[in-house]
Biotite code that builds the C-alpha atoms (Angstrom):
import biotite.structure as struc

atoms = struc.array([
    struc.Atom([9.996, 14.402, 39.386], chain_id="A", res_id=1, res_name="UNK", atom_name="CA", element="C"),
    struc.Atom([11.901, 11.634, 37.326], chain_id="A", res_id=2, res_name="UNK", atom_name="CA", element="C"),
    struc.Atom([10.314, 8.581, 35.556], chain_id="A", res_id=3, res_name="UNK", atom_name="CA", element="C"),
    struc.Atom([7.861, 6.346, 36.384], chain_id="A", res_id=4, res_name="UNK", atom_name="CA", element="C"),
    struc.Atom([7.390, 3.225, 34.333], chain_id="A", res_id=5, res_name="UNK", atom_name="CA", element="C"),
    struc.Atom([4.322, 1.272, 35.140], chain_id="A", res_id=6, res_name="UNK", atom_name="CA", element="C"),
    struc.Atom([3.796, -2.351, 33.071], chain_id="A", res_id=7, res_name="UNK", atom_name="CA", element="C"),
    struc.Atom([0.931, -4.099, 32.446], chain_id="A", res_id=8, res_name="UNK", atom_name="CA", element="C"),
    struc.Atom([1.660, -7.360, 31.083], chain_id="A", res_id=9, res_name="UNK", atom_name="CA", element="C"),
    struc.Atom([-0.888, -9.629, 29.062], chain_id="A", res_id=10, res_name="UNK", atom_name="CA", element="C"),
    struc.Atom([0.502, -13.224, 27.088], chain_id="A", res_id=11, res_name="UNK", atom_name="CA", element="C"),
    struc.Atom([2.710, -12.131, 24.978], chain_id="A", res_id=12, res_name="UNK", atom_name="CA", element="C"),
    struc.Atom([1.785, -8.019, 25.260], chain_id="A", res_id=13, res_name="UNK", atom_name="CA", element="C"),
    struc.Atom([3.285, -5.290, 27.697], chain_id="A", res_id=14, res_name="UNK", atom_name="CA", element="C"),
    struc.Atom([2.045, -1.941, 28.017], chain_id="A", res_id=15, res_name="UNK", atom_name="CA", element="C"),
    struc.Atom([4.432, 0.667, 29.526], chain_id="A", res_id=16, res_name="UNK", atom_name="CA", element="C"),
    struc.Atom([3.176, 3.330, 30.617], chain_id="A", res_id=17, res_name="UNK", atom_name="CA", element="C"),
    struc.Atom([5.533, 6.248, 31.394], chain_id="A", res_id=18, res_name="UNK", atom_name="CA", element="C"),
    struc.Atom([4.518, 9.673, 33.717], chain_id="A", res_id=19, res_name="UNK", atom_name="CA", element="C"),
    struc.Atom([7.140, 12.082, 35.241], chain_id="A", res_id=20, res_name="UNK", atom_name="CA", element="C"),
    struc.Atom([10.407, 13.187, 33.462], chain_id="A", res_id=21, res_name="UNK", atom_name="CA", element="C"),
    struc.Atom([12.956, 11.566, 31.490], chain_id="A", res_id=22, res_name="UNK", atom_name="CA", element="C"),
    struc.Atom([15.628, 13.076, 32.983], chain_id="A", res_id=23, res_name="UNK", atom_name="CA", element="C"),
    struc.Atom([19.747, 12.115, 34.253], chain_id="A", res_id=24, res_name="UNK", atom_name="CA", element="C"),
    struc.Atom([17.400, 9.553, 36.870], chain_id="A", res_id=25, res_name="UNK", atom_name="CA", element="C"),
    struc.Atom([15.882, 7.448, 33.946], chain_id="A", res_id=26, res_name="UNK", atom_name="CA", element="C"),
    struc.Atom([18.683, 5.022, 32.882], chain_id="A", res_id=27, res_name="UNK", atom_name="CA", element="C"),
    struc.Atom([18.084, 3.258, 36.632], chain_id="A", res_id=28, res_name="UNK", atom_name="CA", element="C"),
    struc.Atom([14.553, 2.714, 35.400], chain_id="A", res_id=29, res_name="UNK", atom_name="CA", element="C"),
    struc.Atom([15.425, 1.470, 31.709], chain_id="A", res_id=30, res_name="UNK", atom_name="CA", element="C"),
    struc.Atom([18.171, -0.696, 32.974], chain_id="A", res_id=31, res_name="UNK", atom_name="CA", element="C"),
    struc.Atom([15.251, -2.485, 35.251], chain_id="A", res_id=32, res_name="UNK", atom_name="CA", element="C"),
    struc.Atom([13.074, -3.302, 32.997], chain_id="A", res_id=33, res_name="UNK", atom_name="CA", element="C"),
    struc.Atom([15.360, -3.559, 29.726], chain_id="A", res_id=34, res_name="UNK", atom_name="CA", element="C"),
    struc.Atom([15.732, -7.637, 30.176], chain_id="A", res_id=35, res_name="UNK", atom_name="CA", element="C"),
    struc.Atom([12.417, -10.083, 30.062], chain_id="A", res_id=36, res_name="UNK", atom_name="CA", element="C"),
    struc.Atom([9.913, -7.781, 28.028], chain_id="A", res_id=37, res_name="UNK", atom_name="CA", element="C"),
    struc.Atom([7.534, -9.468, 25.439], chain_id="A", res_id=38, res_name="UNK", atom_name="CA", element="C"),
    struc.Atom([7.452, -9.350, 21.897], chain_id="A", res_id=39, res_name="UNK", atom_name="CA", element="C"),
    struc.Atom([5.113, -7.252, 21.538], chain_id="A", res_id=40, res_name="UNK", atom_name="CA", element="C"),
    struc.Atom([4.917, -3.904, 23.843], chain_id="A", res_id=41, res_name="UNK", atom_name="CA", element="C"),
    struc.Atom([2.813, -0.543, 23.642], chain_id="A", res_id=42, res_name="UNK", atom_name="CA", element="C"),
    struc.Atom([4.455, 2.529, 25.124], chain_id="A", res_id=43, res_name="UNK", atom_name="CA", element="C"),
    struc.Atom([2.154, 5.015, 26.571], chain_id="A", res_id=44, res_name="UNK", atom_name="CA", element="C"),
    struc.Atom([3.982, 8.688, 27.310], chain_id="A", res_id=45, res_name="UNK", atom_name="CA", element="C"),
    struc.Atom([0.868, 10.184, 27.953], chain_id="A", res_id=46, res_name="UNK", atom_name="CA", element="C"),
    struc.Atom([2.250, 10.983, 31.727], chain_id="A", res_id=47, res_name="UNK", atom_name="CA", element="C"),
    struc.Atom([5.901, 12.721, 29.990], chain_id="A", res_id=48, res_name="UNK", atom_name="CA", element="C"),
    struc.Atom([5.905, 15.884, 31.504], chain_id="A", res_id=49, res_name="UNK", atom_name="CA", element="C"),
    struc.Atom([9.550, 16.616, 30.008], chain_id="A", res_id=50, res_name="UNK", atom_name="CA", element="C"),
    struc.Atom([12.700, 15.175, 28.767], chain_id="A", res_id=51, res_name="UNK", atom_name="CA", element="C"),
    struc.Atom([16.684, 16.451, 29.301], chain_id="A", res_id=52, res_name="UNK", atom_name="CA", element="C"),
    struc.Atom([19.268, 15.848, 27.050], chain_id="A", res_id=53, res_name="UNK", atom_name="CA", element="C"),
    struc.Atom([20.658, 12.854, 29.413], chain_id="A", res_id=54, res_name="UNK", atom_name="CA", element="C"),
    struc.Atom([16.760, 11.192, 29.702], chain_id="A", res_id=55, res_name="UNK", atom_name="CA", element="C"),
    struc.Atom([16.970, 11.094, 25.918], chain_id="A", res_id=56, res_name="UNK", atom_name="CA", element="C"),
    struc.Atom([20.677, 9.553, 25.798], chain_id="A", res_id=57, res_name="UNK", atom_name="CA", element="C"),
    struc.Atom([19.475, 6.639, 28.330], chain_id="A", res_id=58, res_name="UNK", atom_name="CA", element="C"),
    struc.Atom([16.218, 6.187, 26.339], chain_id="A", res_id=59, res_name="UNK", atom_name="CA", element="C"),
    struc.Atom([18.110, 5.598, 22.938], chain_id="A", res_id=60, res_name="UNK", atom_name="CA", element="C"),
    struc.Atom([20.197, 3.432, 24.416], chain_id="A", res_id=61, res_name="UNK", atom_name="CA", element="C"),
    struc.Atom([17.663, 1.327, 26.210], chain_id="A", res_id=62, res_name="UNK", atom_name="CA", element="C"),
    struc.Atom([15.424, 1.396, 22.872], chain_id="A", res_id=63, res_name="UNK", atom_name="CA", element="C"),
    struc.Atom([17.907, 0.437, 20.534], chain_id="A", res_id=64, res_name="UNK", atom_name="CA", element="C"),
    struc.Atom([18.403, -2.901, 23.036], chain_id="A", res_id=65, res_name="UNK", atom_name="CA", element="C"),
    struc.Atom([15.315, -3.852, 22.515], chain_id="A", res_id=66, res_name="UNK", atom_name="CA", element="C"),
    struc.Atom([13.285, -2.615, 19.285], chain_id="A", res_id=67, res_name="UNK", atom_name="CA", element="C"),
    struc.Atom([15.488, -4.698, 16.878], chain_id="A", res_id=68, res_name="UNK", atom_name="CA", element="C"),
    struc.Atom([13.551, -8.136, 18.533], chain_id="A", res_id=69, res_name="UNK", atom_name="CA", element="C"),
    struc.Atom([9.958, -6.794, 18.930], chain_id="A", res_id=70, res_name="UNK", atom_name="CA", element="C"),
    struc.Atom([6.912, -4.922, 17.766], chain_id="A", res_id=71, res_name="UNK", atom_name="CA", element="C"),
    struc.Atom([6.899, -1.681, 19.463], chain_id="A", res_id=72, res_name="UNK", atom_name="CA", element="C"),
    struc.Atom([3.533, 1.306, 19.200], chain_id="A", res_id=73, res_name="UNK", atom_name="CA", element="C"),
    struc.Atom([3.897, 4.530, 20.567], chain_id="A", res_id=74, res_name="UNK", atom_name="CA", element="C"),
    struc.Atom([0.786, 5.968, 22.268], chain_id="A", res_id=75, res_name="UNK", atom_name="CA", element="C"),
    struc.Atom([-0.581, 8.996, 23.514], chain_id="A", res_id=76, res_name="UNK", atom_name="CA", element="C"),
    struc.Atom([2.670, 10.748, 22.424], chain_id="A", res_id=77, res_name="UNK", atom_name="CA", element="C"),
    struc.Atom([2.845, 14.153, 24.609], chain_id="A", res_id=78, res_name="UNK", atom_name="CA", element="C"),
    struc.Atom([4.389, 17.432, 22.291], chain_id="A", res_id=79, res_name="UNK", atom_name="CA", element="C"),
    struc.Atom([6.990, 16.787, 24.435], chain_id="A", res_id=80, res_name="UNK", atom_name="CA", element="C"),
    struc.Atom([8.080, 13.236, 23.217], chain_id="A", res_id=81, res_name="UNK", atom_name="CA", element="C"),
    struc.Atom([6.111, 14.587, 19.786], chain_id="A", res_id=82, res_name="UNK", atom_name="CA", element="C"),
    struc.Atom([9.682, 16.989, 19.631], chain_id="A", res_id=83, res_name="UNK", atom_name="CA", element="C"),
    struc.Atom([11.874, 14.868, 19.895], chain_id="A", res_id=84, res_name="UNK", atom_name="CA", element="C"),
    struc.Atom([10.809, 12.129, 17.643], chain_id="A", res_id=85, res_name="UNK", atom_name="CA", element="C"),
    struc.Atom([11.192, 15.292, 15.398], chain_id="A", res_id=86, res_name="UNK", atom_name="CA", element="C"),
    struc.Atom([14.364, 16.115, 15.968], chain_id="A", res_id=87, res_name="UNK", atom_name="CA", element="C"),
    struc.Atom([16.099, 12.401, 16.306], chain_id="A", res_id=88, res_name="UNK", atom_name="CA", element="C"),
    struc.Atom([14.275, 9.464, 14.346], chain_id="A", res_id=89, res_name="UNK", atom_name="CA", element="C"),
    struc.Atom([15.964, 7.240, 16.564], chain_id="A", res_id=90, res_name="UNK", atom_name="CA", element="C"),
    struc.Atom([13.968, 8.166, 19.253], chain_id="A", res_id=91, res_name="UNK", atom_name="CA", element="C"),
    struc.Atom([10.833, 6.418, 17.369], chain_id="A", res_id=92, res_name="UNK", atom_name="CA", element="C"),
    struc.Atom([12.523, 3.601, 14.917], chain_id="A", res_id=93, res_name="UNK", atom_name="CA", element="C"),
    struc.Atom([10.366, 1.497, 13.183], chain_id="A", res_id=94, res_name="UNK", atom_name="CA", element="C"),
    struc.Atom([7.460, 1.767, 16.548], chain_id="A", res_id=95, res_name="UNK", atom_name="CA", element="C"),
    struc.Atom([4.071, 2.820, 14.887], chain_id="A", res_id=96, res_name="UNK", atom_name="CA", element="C"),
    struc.Atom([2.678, 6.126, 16.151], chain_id="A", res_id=97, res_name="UNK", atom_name="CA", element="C"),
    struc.Atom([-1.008, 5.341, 16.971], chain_id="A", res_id=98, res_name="UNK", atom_name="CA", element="C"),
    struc.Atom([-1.810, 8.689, 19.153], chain_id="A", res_id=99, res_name="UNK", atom_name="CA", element="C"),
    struc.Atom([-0.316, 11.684, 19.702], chain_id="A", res_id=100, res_name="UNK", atom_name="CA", element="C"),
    struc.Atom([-1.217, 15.161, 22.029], chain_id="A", res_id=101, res_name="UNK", atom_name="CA", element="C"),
    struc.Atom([-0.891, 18.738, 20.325], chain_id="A", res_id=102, res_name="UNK", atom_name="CA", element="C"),
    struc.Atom([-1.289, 21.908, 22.753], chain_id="A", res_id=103, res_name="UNK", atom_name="CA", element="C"),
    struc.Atom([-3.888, 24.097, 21.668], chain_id="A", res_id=104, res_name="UNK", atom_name="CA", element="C"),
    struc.Atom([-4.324, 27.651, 22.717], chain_id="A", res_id=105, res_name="UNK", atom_name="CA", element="C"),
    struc.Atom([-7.495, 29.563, 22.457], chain_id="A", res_id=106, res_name="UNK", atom_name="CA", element="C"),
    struc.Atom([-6.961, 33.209, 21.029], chain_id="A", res_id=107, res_name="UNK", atom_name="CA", element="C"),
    struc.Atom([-10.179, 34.501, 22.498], chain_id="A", res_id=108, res_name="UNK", atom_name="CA", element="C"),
    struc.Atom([-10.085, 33.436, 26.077], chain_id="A", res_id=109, res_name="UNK", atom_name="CA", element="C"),
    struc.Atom([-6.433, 32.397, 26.200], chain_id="A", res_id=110, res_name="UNK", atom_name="CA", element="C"),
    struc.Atom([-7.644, 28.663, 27.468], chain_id="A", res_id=111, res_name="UNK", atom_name="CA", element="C"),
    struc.Atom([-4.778, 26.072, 26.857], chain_id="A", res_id=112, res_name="UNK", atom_name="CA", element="C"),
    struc.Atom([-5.387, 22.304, 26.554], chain_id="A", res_id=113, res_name="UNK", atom_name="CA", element="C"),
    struc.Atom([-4.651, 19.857, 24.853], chain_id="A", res_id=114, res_name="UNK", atom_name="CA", element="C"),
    struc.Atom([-6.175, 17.256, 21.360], chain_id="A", res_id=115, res_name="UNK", atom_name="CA", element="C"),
    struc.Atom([-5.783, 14.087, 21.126], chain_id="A", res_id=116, res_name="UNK", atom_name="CA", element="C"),
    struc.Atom([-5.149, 12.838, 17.390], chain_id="A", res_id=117, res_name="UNK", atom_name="CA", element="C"),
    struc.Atom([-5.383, 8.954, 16.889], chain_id="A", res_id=118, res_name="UNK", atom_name="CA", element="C"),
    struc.Atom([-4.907, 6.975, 13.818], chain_id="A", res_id=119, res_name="UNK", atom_name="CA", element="C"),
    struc.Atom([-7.890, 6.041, 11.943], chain_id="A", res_id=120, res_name="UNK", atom_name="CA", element="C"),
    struc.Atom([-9.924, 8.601, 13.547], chain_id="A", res_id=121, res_name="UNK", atom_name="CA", element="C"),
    struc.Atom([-8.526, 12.629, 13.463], chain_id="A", res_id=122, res_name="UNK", atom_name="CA", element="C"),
    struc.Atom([-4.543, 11.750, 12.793], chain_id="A", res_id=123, res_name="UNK", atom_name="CA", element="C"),
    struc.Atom([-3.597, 12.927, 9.740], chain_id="A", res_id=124, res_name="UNK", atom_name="CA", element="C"),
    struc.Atom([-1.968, 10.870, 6.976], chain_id="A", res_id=125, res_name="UNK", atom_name="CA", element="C"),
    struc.Atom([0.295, 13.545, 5.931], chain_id="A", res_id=126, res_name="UNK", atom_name="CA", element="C"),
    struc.Atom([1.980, 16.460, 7.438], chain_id="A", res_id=127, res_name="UNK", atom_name="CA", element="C"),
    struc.Atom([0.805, 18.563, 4.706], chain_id="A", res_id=128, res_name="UNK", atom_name="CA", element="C"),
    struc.Atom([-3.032, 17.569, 5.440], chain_id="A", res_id=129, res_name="UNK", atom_name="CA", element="C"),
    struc.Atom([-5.455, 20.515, 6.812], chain_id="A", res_id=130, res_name="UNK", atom_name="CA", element="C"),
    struc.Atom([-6.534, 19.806, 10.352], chain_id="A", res_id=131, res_name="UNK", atom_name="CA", element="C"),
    struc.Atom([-10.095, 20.099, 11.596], chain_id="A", res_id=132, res_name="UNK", atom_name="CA", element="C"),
    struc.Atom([-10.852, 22.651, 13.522], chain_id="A", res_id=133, res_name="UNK", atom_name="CA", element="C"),
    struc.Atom([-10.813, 22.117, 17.306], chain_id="A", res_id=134, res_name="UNK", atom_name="CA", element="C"),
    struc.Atom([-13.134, 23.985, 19.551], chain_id="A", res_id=135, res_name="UNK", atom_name="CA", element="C"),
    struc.Atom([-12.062, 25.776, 22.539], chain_id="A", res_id=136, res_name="UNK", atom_name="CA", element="C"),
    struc.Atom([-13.345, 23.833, 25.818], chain_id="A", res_id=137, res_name="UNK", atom_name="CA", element="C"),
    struc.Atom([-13.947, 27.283, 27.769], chain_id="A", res_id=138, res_name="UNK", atom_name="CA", element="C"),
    struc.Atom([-15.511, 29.181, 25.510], chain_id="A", res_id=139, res_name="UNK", atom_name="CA", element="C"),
    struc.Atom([-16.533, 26.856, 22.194], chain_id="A", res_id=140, res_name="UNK", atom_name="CA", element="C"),
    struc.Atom([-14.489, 29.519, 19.953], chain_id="A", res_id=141, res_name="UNK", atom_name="CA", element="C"),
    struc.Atom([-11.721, 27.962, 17.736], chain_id="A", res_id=142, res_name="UNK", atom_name="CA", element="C"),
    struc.Atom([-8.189, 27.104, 19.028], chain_id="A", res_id=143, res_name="UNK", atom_name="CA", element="C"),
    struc.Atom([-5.538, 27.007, 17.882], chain_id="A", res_id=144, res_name="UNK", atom_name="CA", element="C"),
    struc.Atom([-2.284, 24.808, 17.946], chain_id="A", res_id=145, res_name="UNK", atom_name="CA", element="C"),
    struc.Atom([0.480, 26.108, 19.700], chain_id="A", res_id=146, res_name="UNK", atom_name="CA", element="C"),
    struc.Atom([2.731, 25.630, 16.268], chain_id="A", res_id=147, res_name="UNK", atom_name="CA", element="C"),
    struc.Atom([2.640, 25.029, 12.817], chain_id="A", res_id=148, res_name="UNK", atom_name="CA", element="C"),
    struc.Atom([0.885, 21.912, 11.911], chain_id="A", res_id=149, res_name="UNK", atom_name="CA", element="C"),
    struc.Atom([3.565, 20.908, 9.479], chain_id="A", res_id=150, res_name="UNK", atom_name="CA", element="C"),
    struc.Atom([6.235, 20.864, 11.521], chain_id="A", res_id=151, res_name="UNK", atom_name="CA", element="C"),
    struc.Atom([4.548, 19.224, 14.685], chain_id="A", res_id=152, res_name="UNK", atom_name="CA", element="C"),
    struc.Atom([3.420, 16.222, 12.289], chain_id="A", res_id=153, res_name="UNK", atom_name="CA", element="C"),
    struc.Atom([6.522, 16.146, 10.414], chain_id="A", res_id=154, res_name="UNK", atom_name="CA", element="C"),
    struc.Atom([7.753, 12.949, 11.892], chain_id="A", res_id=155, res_name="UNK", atom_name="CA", element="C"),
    struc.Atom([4.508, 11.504, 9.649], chain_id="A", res_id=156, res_name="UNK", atom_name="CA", element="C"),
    struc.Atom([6.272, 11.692, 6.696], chain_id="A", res_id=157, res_name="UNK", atom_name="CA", element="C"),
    struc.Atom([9.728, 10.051, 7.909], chain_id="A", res_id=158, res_name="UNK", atom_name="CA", element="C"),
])
């Protein structure tokens, strides 16, 4: 399943809107849409699934076209996309992080899913900050997240 990039385009705004993978298939899509964007664009990857070392090279590529010339926020962030921005700053840039998804697993029934953490509301300010605790959907008992809270929020502190 490789990328899909929906936009929704409003004056001088675009949200994109990304699902699927970023995979060896996703420069075709970035190369389509690289030329006639707004000033001012939200990217939502709250449809990234996964990335591959090759989705990655064609997104850094097709970013660093086009964040020098505009205002860029990230959105609903997947751990996925989370990750990387961890491991390669250039994956972000300057873009603002507004929302981001952790995994959360449940020790007492084993439920997975997933918390949403936006800014101004839950997100931390730091990644040193203590998170609240986040109740298990199955069974109300508390979850947990799937790694250290440090090192998934790290990018926070960059």
């Amino acid at each position: 399943m490789s990328i899909t990039i929906v936009i929704d385009r409003s004056n001088e705004i675009a949200r994109l809107t990304f699902s699927g993978s970023m995979d060896e298939y996703a420069e075709a899509e970035f190369t389509k849409i690289a030329n006639g964007l707004p000033s001012k664009l939200i990217f939502d990857f709250s449809g990234i699934v996964a990335l591959n070392s090759s989705g990655v090279n064609a997104w850094i590529t097709f970013y660093k076209e086009i964040y020098k010339s505009r205002s860029i926020v990230f959105e609903n962030c997947t751990p996925e996309v989370i990750m990387h921005i961890n491991m390669m700053p250039i994956f972000r840039g300057p873009a603002e992080i507004n929302s981001v998804y952790a995994n959360y697993e449940c020790l007492a029934c084993m439920h997975k899913q997933r918390q949403l953490f936006v800014r101004g509301q839950n997100l931390p300010a730091s990644s040193a900050e203590l998170l609240p605790p986040v109740n298990c959907q199955a069974c109300g008992q508390v979850s947990e997240m799937d790694q250290e809270p440090a090192d998934f929020f790290a990018w926070i502190n960059s």
